[in-house]
Backbone as CSV, one residue per row, in Angstrom:
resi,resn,N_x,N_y,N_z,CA_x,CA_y,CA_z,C_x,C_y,C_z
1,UNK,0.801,-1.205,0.000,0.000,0.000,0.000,0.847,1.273,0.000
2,UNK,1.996,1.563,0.336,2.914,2.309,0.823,3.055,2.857,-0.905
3,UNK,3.527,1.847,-1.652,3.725,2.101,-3.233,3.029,2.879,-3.916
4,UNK,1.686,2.607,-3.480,0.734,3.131,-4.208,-0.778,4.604,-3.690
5,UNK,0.244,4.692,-2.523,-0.103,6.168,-2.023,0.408,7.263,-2.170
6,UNK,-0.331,8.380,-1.876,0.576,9.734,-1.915,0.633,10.278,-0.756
7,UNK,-0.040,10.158,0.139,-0.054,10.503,1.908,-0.356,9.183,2.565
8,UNK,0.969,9.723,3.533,0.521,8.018,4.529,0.885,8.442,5.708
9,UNK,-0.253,8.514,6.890,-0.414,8.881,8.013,0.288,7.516,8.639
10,UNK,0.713,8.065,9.962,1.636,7.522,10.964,0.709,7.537,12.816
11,UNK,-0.018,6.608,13.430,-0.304,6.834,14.624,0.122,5.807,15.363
12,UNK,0.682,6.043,16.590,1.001,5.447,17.410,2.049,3.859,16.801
13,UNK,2.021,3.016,17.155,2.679,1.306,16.017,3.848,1.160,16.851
14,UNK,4.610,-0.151,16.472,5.537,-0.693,16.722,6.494,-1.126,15.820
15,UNK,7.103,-1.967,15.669,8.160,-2.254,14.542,7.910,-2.589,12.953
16,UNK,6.213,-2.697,12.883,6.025,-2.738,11.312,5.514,-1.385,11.116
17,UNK,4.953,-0.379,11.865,5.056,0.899,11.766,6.595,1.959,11.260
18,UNK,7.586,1.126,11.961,8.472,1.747,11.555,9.220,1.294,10.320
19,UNK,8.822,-0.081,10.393,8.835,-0.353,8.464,8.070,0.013,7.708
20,UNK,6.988,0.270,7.804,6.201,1.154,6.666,6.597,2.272,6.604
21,UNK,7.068,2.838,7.926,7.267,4.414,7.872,8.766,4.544,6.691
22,UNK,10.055,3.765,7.179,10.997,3.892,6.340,10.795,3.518,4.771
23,UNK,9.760,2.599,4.138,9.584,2.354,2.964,9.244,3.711,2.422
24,UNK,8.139,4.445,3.111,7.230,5.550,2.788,8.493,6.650,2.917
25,UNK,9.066,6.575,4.021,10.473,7.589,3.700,11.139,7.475,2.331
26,UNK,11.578,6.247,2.433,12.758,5.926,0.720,11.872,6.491,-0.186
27,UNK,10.718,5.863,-0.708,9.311,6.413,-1.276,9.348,7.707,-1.600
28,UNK,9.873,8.707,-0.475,9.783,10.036,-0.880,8.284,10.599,-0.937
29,UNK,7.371,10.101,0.001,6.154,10.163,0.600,5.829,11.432,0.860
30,UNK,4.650,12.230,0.975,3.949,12.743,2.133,3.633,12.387,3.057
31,UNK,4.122,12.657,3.971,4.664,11.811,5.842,3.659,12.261,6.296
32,UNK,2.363,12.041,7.723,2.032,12.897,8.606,2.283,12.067,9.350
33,UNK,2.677,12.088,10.953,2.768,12.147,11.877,2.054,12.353,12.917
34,UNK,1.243,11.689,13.301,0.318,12.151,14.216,0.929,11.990,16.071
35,UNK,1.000,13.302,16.492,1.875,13.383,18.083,0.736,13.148,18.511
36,UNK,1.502,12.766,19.748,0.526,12.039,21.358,0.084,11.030,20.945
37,UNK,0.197,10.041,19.891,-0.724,8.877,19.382,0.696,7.716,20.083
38,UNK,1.203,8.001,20.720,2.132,7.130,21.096,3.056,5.940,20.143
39,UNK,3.565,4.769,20.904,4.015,4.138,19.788,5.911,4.450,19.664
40,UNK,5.917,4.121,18.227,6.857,4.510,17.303,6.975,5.808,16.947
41,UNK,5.921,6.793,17.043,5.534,7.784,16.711,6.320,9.193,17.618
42,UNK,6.664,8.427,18.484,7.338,9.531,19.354,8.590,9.306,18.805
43,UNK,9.523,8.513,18.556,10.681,8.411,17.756,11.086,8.909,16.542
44,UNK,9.844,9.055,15.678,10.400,9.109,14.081,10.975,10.027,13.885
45,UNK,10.434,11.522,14.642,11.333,13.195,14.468,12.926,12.572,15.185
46,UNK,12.887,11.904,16.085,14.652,11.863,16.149,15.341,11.251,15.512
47,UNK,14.253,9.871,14.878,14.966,9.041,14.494,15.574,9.629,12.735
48,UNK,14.594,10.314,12.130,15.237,10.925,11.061,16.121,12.031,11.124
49,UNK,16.442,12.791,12.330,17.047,14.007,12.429,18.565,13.080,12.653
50,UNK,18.040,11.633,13.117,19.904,10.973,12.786,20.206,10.596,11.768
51,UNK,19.234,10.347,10.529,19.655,9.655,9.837,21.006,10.604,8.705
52,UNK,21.615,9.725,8.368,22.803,10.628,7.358,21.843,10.384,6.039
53,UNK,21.147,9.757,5.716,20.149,9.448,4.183,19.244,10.173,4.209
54,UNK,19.405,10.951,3.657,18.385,11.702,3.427,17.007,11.994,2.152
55,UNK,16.044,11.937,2.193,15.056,12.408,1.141,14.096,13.347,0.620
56,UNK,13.807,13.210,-0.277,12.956,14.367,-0.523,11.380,13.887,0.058
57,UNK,11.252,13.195,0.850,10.110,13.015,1.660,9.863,14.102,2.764
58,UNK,8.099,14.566,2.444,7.926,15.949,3.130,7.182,15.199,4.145
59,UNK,7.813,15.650,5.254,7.048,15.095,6.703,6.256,16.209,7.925
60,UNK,5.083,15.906,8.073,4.470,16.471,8.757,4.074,16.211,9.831
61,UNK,3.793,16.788,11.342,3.989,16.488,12.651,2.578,16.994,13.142
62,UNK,1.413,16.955,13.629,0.371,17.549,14.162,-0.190,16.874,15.432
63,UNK,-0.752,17.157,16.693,-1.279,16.546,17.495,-2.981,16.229,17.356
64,UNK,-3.293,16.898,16.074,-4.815,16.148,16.290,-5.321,15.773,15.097
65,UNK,-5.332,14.927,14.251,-5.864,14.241,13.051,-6.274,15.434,12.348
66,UNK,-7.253,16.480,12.497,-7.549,17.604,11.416,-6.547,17.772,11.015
67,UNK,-5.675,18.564,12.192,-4.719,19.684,11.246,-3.918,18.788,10.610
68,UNK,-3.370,17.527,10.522,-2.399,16.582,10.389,-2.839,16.502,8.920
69,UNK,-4.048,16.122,8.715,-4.799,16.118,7.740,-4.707,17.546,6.604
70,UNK,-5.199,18.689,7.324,-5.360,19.655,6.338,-3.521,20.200,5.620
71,UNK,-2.841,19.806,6.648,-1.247,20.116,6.099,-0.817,19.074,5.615
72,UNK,-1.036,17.534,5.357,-0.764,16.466,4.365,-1.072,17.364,2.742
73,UNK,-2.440,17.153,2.833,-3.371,17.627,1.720,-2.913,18.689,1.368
74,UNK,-3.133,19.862,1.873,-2.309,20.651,1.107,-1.165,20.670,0.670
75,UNK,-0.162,20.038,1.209,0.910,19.590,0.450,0.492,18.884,-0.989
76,UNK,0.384,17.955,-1.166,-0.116,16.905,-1.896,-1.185,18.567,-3.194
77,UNK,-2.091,19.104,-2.675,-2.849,19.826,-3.741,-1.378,20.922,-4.011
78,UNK,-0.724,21.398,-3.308,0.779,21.960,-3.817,1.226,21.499,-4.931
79,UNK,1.376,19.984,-4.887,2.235,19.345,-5.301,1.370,18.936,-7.079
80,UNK,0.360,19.136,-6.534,-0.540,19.167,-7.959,-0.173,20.164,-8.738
81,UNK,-0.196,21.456,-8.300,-0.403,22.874,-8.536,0.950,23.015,-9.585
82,UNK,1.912,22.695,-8.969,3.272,23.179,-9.355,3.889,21.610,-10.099
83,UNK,3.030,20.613,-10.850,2.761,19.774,-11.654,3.672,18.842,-11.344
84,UNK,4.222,18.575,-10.335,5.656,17.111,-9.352,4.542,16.249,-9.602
85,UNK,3.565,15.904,-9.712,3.098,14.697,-9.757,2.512,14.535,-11.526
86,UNK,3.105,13.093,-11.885,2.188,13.117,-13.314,1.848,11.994,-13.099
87,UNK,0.347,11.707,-14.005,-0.331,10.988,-14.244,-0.441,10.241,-16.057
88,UNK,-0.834,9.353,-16.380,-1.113,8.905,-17.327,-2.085,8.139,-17.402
């Protein structure tokens, strides 16, 4: 599923959370992050601020599903706008 998304929310999880999360990283994803959802979720901001690999995956951090939501999406309608995504 990771392949074939363009936003992939993150709450709370354990060690296949943090494998989906790194696929969706390499992926070069629209990240959200949902804080206070516990988990894996409290790790991922440090765990990428170590990583030396870096991507063009845009990651987003919010504590309550709306806003997490309305700043995915708008990314993603950005990303429409200024034509990074093609279709066929």
């Amino acid at each position: 599923n990771i392949f074939n998304s363009e936003i992939v929310i993150f709450t709370g999880g354990g060690i296949g959370t943090l494998n989906e999360f790194s696929l969706a990283y390499h992926e070069c994803k629209i990240i959200g992050i949902l804080g206070q959802s516990g988990g894996i979720t409290r790790k991922i901001e440090s765990l990428v601020d170590g990583l030396a690999y870096r991507t063009s995956a845009k990651l987003f951090y919010a504590n309550t599903p709306a806003e997490l939501l309305d700043l995915t999406i708008a990314e993603r309608e950005k990303g429409l706008d200024e034509s990074i995504y093609h279709y066929e």
